[in-house]
N, C-alpha and C positions, 0 to 999 in steps of 0.2 A: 338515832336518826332513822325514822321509815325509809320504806323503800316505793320508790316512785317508779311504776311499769309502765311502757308506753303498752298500745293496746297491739295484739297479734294481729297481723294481715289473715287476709283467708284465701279460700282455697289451696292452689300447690303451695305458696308463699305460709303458708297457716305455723310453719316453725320460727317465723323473722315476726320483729318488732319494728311498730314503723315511729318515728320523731316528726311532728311538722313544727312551724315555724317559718316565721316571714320576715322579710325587710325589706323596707324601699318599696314596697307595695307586690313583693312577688314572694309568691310560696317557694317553701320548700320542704323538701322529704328528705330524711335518713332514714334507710332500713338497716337491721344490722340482729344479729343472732346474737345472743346467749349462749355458751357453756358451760354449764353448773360445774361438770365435774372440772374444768380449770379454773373455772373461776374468771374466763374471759370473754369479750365481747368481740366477735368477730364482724367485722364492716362490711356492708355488702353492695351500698350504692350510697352518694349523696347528689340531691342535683335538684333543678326547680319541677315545680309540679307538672308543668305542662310536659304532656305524654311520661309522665314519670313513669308509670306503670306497665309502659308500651317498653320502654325500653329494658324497664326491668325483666320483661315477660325475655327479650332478647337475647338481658345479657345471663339467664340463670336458664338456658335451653339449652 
């Protein structure tokens, strides 16, 4: 099976991967990192689009 990458944020975010996705007619983001050497994915926000970015800028300050 391939491996399916979401695409990297950028700027200070530039290490996190982001997921979109919609329902009901609203977006939504998952950002979330990688760690090769465990082997895990650590979560770092799920929420809808609106000011998604605003808050993430908040909650990773």
């Amino acid at each position: 099976m391939g491996q399916n990458k979401a695409p990297f944020l950028k700027g200070k975010f530039r290490k996190m991967r982001k997921y979109a996705l919609s329902s009901g007619g609203t977006e939504y983001r998952v950002v979330y990192r990688v760690v090769e050497e465990s082997k895990a994915v650590v979560l770092i926000m799920v929420g809808s689009r609106e000011r998604f970015y605003e808050r993430l800028k908040q909650r990773t300050t």
